[in-house]
N, C-alpha and C positions, 0 to 999 in steps of 0.2 A: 225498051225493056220487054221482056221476052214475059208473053201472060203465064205462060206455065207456073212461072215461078210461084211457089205457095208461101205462107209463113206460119210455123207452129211456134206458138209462145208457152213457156213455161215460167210463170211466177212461184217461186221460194219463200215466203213470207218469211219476212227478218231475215235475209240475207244480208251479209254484210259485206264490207273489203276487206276486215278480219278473216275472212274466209278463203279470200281466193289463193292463197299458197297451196291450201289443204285442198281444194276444187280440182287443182291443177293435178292433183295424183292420184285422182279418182277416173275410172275408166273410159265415164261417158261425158262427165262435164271437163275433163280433164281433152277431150280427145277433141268438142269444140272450140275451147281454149286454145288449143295447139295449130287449130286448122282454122280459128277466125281471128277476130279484134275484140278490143274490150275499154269500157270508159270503170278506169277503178273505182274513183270514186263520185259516188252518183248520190247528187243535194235532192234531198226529201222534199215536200211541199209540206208547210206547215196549219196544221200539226201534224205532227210524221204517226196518224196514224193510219190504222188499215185503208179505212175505207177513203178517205182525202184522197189518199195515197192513188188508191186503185183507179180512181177516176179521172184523176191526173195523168195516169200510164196511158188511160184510152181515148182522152179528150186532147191532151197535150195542153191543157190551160191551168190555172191557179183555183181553189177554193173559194174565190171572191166571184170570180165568172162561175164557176159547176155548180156551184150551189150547196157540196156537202161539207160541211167544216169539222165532221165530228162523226164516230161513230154512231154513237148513239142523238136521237130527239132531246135533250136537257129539258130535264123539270125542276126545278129546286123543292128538293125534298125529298125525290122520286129514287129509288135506291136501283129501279131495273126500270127505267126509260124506257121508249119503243125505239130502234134501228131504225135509221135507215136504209130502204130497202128497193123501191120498187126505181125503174128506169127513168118511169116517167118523175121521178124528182129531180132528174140533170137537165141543168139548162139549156147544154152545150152536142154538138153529135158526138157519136162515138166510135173511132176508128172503123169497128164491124160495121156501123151505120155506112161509112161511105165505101166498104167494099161492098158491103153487100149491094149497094145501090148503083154501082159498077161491071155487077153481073155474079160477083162470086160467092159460093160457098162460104157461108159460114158457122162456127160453132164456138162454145162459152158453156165451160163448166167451173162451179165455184166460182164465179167471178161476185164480188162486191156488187148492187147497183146493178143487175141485170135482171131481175125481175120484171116480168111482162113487156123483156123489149125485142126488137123486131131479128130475131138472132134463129138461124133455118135449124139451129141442134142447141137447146140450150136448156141449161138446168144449172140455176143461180143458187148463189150463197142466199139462200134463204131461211134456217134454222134461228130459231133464236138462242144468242150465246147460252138459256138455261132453260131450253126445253123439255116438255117430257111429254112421256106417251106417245099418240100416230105422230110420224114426221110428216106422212102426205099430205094433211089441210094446208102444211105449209109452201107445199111445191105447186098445190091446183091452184092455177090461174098465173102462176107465175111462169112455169117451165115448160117447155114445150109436149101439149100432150102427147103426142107420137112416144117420145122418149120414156116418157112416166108409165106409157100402155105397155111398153117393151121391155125396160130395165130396172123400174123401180123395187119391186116386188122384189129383182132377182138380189139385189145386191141390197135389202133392206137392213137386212142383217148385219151388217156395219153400222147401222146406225141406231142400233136396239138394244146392243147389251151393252154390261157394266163398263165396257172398255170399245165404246162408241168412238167410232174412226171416221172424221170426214173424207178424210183424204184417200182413206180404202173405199168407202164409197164412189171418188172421185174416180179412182184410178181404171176401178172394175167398170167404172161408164165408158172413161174415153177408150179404154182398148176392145169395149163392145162395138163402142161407135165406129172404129177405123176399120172392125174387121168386116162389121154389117153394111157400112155407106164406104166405106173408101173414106179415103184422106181428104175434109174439107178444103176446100181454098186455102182459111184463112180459118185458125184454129187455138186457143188459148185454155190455159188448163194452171186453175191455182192448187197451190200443196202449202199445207199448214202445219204443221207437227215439226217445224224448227221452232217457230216462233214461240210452239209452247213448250216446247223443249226450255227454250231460253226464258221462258218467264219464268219456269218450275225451278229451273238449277240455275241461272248465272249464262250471263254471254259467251265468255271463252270456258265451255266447259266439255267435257268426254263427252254427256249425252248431248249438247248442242255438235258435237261430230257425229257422234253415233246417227244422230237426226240427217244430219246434212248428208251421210255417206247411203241413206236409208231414200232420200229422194233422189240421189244418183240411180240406184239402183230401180227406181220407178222410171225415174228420164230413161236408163236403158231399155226396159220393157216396152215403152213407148216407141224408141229408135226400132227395134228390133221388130215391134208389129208395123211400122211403118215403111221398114223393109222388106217385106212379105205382100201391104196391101195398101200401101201409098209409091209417090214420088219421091226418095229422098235426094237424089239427084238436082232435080230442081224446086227443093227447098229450103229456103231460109228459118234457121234454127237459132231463137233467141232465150235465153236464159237470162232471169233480171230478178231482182228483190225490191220491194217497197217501200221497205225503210231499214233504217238502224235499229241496234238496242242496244241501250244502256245499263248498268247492275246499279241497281239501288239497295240503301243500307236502310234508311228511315222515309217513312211515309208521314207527310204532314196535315193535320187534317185545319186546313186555315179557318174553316166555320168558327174553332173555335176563338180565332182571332176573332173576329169579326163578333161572337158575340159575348165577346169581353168586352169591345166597343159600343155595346150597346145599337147594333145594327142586326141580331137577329134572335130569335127566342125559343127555346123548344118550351113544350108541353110536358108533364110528370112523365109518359114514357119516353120519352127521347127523341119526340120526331117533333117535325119542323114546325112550330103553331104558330109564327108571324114572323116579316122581313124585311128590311128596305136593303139588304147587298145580301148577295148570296155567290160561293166559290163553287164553279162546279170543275170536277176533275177531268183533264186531259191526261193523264198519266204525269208523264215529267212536266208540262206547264198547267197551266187552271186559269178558269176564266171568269172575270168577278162582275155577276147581273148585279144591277140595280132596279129597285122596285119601279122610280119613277126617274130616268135619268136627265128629264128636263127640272129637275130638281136641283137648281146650282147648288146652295147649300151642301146636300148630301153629296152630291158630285164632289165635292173641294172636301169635306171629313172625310172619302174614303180614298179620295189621291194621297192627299197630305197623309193618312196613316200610311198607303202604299209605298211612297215615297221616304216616310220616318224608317221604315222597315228593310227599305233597300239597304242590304253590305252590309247589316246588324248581326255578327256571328250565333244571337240565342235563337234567328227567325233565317227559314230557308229561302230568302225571297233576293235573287240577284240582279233580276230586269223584273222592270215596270213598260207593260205598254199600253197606250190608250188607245182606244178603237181606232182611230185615226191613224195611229203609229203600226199599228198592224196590217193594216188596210196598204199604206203606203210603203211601207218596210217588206213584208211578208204577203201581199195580195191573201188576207186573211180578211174573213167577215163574216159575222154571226150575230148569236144573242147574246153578248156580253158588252160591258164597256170598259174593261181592263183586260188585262193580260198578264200572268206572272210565271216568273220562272226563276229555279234554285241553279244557277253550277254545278252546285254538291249534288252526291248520290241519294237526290231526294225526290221521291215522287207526291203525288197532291191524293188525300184520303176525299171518300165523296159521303162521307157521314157523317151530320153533322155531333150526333151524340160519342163520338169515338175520342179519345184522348189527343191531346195538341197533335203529340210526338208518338208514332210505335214503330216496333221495328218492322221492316219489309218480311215478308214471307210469302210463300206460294198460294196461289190465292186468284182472284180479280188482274186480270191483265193490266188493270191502269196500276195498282198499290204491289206487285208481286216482286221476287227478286231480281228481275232486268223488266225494265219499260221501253218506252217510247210515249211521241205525243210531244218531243219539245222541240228545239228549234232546228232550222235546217241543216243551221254547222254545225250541229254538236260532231263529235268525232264517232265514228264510228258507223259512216255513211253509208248505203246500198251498194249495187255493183248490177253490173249490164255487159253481158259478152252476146256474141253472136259469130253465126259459122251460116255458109252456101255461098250460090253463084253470085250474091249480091255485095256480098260482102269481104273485103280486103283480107288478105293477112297477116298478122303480125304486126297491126295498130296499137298502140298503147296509149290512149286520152288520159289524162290525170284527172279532170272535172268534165262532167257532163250533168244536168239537172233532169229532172223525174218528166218536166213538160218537155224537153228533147224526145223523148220515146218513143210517142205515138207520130207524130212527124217523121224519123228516123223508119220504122215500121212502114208506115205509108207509104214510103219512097223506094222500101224492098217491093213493096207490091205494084211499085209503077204510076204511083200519084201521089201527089201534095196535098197536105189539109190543109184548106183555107180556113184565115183566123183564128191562129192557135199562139198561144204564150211560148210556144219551146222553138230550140231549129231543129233542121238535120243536121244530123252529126256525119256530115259529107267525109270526115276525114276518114272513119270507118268502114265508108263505103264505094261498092265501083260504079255506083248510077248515080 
């Protein structure tokens, strides 16, 4: 394998294989589509959300080995949790961890999970979903101060007014960065503004295109400066998404199952004043704590209701899993000791004083018009193409899983990650 070869990643959040018709007749994703390979459909790690997601792309392993299961910290009650954020919460190395330790260049913008980690250009997804005021307490100590000294200021501006863009943020860093340093090694850049596209309006919708044809035209920006002041010749060019998303009609908020049963209690204002089971929202699945789970009793009331409720057309509850079952099923592991999830266009409310049933609307990523956050098959799965010297042409995979990635990556770069959940997708590729 020849070192030159570099690899620049671009993540899509919520890309789907709903998309790739429409990818293919776009200028720039359409042009490494034609000139590489592609696995259509690409199985999520559950729960298919963001941040699982993203750390499974760069680990190649499962949420039971990473450690992250969830966007957010769960607190039962807590209506804005703390994220998960910094590096040092993954158990596992991460793909940049073993190039960089290999000799090469690396950089990470927006990436989920890279806070204060060992990255030569990086400025992490560090905001919190409902910030306000300075954005910068939140980058010191997380992003590399070089970058923060250079670019913060310049492009702050995106992230200050009414109509605060991460992704323009994003974009104004990485095209400073390729034109300032040259083209890293090894380089990954995420884009958000599909996925909220898709929660605001619906999956298959105009502005979920308008969105998707709007990060085309940033992937081009990028090609084009990378023309000028990188290697595109000898690089490997990967475009991928995280997860799926689904359109949901009703949001269900199960607390209030639960304390119809007599298993949890609010206070005269509506917040949570005692509990022994508490449902906390993954978007499309939820996951049901228990105060004291060596409590058999309690353990067996809130199966057995689980269980009563499964395939009951008045309750959206279609699988039951219990930590075990998800652990061994799904390599899922956390603080809960159930697991549940609807079929139907239902996603899970995280208030406990909100009505059983409301309708879905624009809002909260986990209760909004399209989610995510449930299980791996659902339909409407991710997608992964790739174009360079590494990689073949005119591959067409039907299945590939989310822990294939970072293994697949690696082996563009001319090494193996030892002990990872996913393979190479050798058929993909010429190394």
């Amino acid at each position: 394998m020849n070192r030159l070869n570099k690899l620049f990643v671009v993540c899509v959040d919520a890309l789907c294989d709903i998309d790739l018709d429409y990818a293919k007749t776009l200028p720039n994703f359409g042009r490494v589509l034609a000139e590489g390979s592609l696995a259509r459909h690409v199985k999520p790690v559950y729960p298919s959300f963001t941040y699982p997601c993203h750390v499974s792309i760069m680990t190649g392993v499962y949420p039971d080995r990473h450690g992250i299961p969830h966007n957010e910290m769960v607190e039962p009650g807590a209506a804005r949790p703390p994220w998960y954020r910094m590096r040092s919460m993954v158990k596992v190395p991460y793909l940049l961890d073993h190039a960089k330790a290999r000799g090469l260049t690396t950089c990470s913008l927006n990436w989920p999970l890279t806070a204060g980690a060992d990255i030569d250009l990086n400025m992490p997804m560090a905001l919190p979903l409902y910030y306000e005021g300075d954005a910068l307490p939140f980058y010191e100590g997380s992003a590399t101060p070089e970058l923060l000294d250079r670019y913060f200021r310049k492009h702050y501006w995106a992230l200050s007014n009414q109509h605060a863009s991460l992704d323009l943020f994003t974009m104004g860093m990485a095209l400073d960065i390729i034109e300032d340093y040259g083209q890293p090694d090894v380089m990954f850049v995420k884009l958000c503004d599909l996925d909220s596209a898709r929660h605001a309006y619906g999956v298959d919708t105009p502005q979920a295109k308008l969105a998707l044809k709007w990060h085309d035209e940033q992937f081009g920006s990028l090609l084009d400066c990378l023309r000028r002041r990188g290697d595109p010749e000898h690089t490997n060019f990967v475009v991928l998404g995280d997860h799926g998303q689904s359109d949901v009609k009703r949001v269900m908020n199960f607390n209030r199952v639960l304390q119809a049963n007599g298993m949890l209690t609010l206070d005269a204002n509506g917040a949570l004043a005692d509990w022994d089971a508490y449902c906390h929202s993954v978007g499309l699945s939820a996951w049901i704590q228990l105060r004291d789970p060596d409590d058999a009793g309690l353990y067996d009331r809130v199966y057995d209701l689980l269980l009563s409720l499964k395939g009951d057309p008045d309750f959206a509850v279609d699988y039951v899993f219990t930590k075990e079952e998800a652990a061994r099923d799904y390599h899922l592991t956390g603080p809960f000791d159930f697991v549940i999830e609807s079929a139907r266009p239902v996603s899970f409310g995280y208030t406990p004083s909100d009505p059983l049933f409301v309708n879905a609307a624009p809002g909260d990523y986990k209760t909004a018009l399209a989610s995510h956050g449930g299980l791996p098959t659902r339909p409407r799965m991710t997608l992964f193409f790739a174009s360079g010297p590494s990689v073949r042409q005119g591959v067409e995979l039907d299945t590939a899983s989310l822990v294939d990635e970072a293994p697949t990556m690696a082996r563009m770069l001319g090494f193996d990650m030892p002990d990872v959940d996913g393979r190479v997708l050798t058929e993909l590729l010429t190394v």
